[in-house]
C-alpha positions as a LaTeX table, in Angstrom:
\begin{tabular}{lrrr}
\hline
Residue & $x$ (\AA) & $y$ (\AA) & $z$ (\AA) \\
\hline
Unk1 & 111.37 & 83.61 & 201.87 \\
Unk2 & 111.44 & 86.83 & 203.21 \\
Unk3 & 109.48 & 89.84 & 202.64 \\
Unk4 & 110.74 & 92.57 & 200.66 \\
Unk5 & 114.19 & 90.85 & 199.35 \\
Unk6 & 115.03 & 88.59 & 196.52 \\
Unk7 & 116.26 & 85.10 & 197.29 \\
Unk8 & 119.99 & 84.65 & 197.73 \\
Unk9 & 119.83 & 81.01 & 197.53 \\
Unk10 & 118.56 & 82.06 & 193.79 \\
Unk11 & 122.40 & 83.36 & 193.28 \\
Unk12 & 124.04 & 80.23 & 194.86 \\
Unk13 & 122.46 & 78.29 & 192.04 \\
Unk14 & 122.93 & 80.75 & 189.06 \\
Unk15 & 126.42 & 80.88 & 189.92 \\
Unk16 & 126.95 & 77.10 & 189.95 \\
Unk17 & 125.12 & 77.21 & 186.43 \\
Unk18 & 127.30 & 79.51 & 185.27 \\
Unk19 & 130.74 & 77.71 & 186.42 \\
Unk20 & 129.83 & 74.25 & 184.46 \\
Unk21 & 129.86 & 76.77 & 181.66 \\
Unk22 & 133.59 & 77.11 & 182.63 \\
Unk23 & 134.58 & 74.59 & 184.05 \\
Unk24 & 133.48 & 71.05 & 182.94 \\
Unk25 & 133.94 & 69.51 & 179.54 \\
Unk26 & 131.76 & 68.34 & 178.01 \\
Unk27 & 128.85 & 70.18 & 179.04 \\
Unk28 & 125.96 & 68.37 & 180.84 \\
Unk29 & 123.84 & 71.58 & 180.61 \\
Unk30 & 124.14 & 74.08 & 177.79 \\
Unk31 & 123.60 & 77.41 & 178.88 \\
Unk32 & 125.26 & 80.37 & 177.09 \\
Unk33 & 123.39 & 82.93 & 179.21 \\
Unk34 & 123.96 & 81.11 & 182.46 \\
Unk35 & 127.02 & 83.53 & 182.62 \\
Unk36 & 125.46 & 86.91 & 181.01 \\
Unk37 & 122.26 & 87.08 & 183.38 \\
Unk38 & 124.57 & 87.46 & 185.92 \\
Unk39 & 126.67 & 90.49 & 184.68 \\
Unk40 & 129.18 & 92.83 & 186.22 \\
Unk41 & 127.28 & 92.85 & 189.28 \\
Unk42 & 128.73 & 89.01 & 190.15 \\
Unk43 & 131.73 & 88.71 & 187.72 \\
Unk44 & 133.96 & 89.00 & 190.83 \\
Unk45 & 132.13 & 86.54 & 192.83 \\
Unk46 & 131.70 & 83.82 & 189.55 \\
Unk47 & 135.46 & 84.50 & 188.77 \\
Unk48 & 136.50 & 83.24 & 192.18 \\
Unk49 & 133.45 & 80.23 & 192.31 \\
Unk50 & 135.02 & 79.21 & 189.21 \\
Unk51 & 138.74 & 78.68 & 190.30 \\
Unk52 & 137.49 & 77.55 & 194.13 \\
Unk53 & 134.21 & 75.35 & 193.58 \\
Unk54 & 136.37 & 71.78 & 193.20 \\
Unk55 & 136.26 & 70.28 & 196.58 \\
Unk56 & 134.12 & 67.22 & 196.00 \\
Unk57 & 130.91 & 68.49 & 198.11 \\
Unk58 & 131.23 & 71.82 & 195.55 \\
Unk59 & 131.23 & 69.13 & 192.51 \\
Unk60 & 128.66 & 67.17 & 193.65 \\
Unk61 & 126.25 & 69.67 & 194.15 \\
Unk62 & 127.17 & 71.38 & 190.89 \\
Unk63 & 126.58 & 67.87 & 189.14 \\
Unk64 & 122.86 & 67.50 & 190.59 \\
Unk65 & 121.62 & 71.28 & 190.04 \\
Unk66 & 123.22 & 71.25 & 186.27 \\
Unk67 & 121.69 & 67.29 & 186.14 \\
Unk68 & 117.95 & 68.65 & 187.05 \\
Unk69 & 118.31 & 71.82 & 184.80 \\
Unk70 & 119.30 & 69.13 & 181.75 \\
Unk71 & 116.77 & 66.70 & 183.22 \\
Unk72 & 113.74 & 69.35 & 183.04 \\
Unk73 & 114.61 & 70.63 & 179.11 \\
Unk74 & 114.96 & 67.28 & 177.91 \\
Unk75 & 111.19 & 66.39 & 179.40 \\
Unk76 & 110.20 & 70.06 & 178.32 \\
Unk77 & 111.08 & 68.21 & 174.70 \\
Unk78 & 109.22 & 65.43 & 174.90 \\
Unk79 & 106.04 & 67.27 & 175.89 \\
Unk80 & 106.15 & 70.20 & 172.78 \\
Unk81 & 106.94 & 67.36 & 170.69 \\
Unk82 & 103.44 & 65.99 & 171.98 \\
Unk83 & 101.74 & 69.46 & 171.18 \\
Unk84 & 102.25 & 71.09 & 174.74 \\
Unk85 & 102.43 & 75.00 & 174.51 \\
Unk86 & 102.95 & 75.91 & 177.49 \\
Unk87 & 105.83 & 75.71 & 180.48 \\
Unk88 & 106.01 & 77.23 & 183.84 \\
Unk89 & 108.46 & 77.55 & 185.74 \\
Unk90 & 107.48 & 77.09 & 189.56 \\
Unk91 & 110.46 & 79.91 & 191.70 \\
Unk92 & 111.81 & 80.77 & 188.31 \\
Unk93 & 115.14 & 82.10 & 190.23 \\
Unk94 & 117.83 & 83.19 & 187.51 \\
Unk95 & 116.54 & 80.41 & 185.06 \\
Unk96 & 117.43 & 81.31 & 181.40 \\
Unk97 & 114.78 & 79.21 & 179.45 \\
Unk98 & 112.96 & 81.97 & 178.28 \\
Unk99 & 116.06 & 83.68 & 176.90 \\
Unk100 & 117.42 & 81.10 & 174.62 \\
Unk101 & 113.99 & 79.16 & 173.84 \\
Unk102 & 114.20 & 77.37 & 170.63 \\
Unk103 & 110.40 & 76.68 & 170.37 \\
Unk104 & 108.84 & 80.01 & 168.84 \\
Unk105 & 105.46 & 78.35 & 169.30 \\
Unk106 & 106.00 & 78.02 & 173.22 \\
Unk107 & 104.66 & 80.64 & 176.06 \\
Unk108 & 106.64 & 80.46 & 178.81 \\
Unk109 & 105.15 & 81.91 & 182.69 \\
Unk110 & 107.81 & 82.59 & 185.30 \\
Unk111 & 106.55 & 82.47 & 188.43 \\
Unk112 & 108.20 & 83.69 & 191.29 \\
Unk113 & 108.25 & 85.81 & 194.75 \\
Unk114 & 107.70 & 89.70 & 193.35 \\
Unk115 & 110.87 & 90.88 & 195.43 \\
Unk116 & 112.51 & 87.87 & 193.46 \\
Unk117 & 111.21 & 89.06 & 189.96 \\
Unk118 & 111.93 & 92.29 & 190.56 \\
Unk119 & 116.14 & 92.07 & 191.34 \\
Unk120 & 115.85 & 89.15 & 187.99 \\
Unk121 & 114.35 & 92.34 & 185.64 \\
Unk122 & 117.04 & 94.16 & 186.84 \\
Unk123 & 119.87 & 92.16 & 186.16 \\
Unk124 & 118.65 & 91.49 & 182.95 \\
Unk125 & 118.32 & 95.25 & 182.48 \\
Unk126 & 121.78 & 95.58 & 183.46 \\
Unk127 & 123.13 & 92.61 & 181.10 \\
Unk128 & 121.23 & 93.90 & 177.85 \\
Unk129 & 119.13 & 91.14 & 177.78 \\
Unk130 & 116.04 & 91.31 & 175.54 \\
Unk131 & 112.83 & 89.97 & 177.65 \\
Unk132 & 110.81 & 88.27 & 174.56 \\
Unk133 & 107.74 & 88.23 & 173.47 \\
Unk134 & 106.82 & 84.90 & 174.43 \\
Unk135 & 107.40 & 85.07 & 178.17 \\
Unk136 & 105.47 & 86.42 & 180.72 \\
Unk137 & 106.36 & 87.15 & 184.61 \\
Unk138 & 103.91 & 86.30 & 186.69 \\
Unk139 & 104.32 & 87.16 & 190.34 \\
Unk140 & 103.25 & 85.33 & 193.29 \\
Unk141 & 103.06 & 86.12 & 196.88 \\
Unk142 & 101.83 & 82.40 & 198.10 \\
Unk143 & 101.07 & 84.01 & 201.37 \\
Unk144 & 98.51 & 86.13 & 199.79 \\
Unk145 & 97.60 & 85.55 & 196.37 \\
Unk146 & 96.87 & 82.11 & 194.22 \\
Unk147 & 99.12 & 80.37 & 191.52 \\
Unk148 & 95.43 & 79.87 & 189.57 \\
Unk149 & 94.30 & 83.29 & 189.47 \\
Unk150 & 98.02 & 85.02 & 189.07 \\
Unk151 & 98.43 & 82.43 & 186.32 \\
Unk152 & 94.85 & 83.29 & 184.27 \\
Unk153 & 96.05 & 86.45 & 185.04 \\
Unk154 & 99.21 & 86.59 & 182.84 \\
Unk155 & 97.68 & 84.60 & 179.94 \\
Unk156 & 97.83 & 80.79 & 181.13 \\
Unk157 & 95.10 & 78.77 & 179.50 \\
Unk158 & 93.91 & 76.79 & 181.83 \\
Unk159 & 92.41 & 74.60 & 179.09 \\
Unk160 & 95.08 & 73.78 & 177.37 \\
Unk161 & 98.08 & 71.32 & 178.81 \\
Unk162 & 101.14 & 72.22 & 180.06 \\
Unk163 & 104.91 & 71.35 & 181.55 \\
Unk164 & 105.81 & 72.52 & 184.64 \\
Unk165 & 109.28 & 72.67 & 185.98 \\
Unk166 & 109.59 & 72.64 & 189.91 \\
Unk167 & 113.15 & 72.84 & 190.96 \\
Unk168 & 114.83 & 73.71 & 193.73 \\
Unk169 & 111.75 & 74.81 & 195.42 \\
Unk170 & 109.63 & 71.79 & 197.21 \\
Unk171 & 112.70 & 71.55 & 200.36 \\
Unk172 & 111.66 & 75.12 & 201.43 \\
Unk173 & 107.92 & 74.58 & 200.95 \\
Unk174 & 105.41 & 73.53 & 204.18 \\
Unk175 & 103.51 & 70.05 & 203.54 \\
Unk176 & 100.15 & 72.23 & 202.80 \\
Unk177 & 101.70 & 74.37 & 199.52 \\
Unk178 & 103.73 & 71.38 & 198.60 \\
Unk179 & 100.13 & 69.70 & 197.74 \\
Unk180 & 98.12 & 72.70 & 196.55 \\
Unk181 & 100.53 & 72.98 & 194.11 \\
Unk182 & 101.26 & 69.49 & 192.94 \\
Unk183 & 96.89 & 69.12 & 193.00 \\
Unk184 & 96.91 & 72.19 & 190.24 \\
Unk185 & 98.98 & 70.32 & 188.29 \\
Unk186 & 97.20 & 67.38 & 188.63 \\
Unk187 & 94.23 & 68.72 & 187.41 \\
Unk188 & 95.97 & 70.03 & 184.18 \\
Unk189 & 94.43 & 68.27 & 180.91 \\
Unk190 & 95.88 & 65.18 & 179.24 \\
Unk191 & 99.82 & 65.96 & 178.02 \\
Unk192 & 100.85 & 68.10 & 181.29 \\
Unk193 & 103.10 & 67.14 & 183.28 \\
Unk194 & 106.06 & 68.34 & 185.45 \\
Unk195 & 109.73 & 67.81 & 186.45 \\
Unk196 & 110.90 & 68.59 & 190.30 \\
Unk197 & 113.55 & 67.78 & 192.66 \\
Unk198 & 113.57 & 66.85 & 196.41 \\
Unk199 & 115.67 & 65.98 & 199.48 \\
Unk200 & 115.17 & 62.74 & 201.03 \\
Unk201 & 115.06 & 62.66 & 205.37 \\
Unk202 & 117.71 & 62.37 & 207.22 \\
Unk203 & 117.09 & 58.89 & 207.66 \\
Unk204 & 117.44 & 57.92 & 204.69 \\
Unk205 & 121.00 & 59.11 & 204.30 \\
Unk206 & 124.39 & 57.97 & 205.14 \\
Unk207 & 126.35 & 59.11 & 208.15 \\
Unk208 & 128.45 & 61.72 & 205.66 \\
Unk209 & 125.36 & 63.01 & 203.84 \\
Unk210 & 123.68 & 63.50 & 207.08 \\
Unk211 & 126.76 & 65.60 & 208.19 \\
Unk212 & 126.31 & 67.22 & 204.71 \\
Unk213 & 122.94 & 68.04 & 204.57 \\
Unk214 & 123.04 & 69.55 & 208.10 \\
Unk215 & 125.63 & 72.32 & 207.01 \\
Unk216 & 124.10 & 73.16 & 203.77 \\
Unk217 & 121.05 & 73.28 & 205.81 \\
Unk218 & 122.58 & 75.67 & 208.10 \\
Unk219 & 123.48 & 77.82 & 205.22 \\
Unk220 & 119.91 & 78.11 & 203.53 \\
Unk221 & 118.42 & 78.81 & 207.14 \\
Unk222 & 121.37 & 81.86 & 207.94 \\
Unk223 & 119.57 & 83.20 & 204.62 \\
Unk224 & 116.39 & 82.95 & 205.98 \\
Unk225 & 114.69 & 80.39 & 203.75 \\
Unk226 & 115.26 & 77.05 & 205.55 \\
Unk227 & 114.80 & 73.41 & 204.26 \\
Unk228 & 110.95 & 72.44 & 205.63 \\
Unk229 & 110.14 & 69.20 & 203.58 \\
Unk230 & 111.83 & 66.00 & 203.01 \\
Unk231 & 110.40 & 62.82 & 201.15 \\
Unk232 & 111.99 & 59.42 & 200.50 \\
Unk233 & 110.97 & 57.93 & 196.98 \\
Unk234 & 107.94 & 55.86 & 198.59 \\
Unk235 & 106.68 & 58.92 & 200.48 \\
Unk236 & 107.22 & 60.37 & 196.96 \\
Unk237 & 105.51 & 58.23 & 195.31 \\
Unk238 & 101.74 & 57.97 & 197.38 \\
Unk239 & 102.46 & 61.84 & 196.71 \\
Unk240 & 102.08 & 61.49 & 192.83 \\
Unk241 & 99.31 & 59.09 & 192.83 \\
Unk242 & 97.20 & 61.56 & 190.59 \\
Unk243 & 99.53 & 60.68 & 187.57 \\
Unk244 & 99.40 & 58.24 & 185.10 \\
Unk245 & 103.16 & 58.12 & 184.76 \\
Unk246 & 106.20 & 58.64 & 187.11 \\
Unk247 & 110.01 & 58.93 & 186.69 \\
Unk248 & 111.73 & 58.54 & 190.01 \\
Unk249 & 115.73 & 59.31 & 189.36 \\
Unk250 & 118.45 & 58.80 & 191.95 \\
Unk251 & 122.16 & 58.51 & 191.74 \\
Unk252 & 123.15 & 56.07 & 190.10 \\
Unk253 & 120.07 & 56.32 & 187.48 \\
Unk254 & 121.63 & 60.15 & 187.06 \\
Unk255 & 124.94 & 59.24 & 186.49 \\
Unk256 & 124.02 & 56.59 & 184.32 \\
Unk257 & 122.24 & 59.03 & 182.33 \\
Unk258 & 124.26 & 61.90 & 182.43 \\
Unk259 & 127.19 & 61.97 & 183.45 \\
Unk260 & 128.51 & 57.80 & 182.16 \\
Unk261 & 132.18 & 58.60 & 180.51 \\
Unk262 & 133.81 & 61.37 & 181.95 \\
Unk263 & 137.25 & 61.60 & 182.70 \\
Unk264 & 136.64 & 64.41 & 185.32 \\
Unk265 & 134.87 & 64.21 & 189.14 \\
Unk266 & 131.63 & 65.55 & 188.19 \\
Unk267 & 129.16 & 63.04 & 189.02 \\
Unk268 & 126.11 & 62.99 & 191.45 \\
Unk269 & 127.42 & 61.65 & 195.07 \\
Unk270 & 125.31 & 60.15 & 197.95 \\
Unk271 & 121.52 & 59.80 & 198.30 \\
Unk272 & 120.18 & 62.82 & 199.40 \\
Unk273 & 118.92 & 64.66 & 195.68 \\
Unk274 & 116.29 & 63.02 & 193.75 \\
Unk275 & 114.58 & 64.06 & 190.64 \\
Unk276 & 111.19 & 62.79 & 189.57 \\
Unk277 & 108.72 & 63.96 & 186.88 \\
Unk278 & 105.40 & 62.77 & 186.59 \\
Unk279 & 103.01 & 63.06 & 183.86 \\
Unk280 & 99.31 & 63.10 & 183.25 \\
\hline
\end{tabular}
C-alpha cells in the first residue's frame, strides 16, 4: 500500500460485512459491530451499498468475504478449544474480533500498516467503541520493520502457539513476503495454525471470471494496492508443505458448507477465491 494513507480496499470489505448484516437471512457471519465500526462517517455510503450491492458479481463477492470471515472464527474455535491463546490477525483492516471476543482468556495482536491502524483507532474513537484489554495493535511497516520483532514487541509469546488469520492480504503481497510470513508461522509450536484466502491465475479461470477478475483488478490497482500473487490449489499446496495438516476449500466445498439451503442468491460463484488453513 501506500505511504502515509490507510487502505481503501479495507472499506470495500467492511462495508460488504456490514450489508450481510442487512441484507441476508440467515446470517452466514454474525457481526453486530460490522455496522458500528463504521459510524456516521460511512452511514451514507453503507445505506446506499445496502439497497445497490444485488447484481450477482456484488453477491458473490459478498458470499466469499462473509464465507472466509465465518471460515477463520470457526477454526479460531477449534484451536482455543485445543488450549491456543493467542490469534493474530495478519492486515487486520476493519476486523471486529477483538470487539466482540467471547474468549476472556484470548490475546488478540492486530497487525497492520500504521497509516491503516491509525484511521481504524479513529473510527473506533468516533463510534464509542471500547478498545479492550485483551487486544493489542501492533504496527508494521513490512518495508522497514519485522512481523517477529513488532510482534515480541506488543506482548506475543513466541513460545507459546498460536492462530493466525490471513485474509484478504496474500493477492497484494510479492512472492518473497508471501513466504517470510507463511515460514514464521511455520515455525510456531505444536497447536498453531492459520486460516487465509487466495486468488487462483488467470488460467485457471473461466472465460467470465477472467473478465471478472480483470475489472476488480483494475479497481484495487486505481487504489494503488494492486493484485501481485496468484496460486492454483497445487501451487498452494507445495506452498504449505511445512504443515502437518491442510484444508483446501473451493466453491462448491463453501457452499456446501455454508451457504446449502438458502432460498436467496448468496452463494460463492466461479473459481477464482479459495480458502485454505493449515495447521501445525
Amino acid at each position: 500500500m501506500e505511504t502515509g494513507r490507510a487502505s481503501r480496499t479495507a472499506v470495500g470489505v467492511a462495508l460488504r460485512r456490514a450489508v450481510h448484516q442487512l441484507r441476508d437471512v440467515p446470517l452466514v457471519f454474525d457481526d453486530p459491530v460490522a455496522a458500528a465500526i463504521l459510524g456516521e462517517t460511512y452511514a451514507a455510503r453503507l445505506r446506499a451499498d445496502a439497497e445497490e450491492r444485488d447484481n450477482a458479481f456484488s453477491v458473490a463477492f459478498r458470499a466469499f468475504l462473509v464465507a472466509r470471515s465465518r471460515y477463520a472464527e470457526d477454526n479460531l474455535r477449534t484451536a482455543v478449544a485445543s488450549g491456543v491463546r493467542q490469534y493474530v490477525l495478519l492486515g487486520a483492516g476493519l476486523d471486529t474480533f477483538a470487539y466482540r471476543n467471547p474468549f476472556l482468556q484470548l490475546r488478540v495482536f492486530e497487525v497492520d500498516h500504521p497509516a491503516t491502524q491509525a484511521w481504524k483507532r479513529d473510527l473506533l474513537a468516533r463510534s464509542g467503541i471500547a478498545i479492550p484489554a485483551n487486544l493489542s495493535f501492533t504496527p508494521v511497516d513490512f518495508e522497514t520493520q519485522l512481523l517477529a520483532a513488532q510482534l515480541e514487541g506488543a506482548g506475543f509469546d513466541a513460545a507459546a502457539p498460536a492462530y493466525f488469520a490471513w485474509l484478504g492480504v496474500v493477492p497484494y503481497l510479492t512472492l518473497q513476503a508471501f513466504r517470510a510470513t507463511l515460514e514464521f508461522i511455520a515455525a510456531r509450536l505444536t497447536g498453531s495454525g492459520v486460516t487465509m484466502d487466495y486468488g487462483q491465475p488467470r488460467s485457471a479461470l473461466s472465460l467470465l471470471e477472467r473478465i471478472a477478475q480483470d475489472r476488480l483488478a483494475a479497481r484495487v490497482r486505481q487504489t494503488g494496492e494492486p493484485f501481485q500473487l496468484f496460486f492454483t490449489a497445487e501451487e498452494m499446496r507445495t506452498e504449505l508443505a511445512g504443515f502437518t495438516r491442510v484444508e483446501d476449500l473451493g466453491r462448491e466445498e463453501i457452499n456446501a458448507r455454508y451457504f446449502a439451503g438458502r432460498t436467496d442468491r448468496l452463494a460463492m460463484r466461479g473459481a477464482a477465491g479459495r480458502m485454505v488453513s493449515a495447521w501445525r
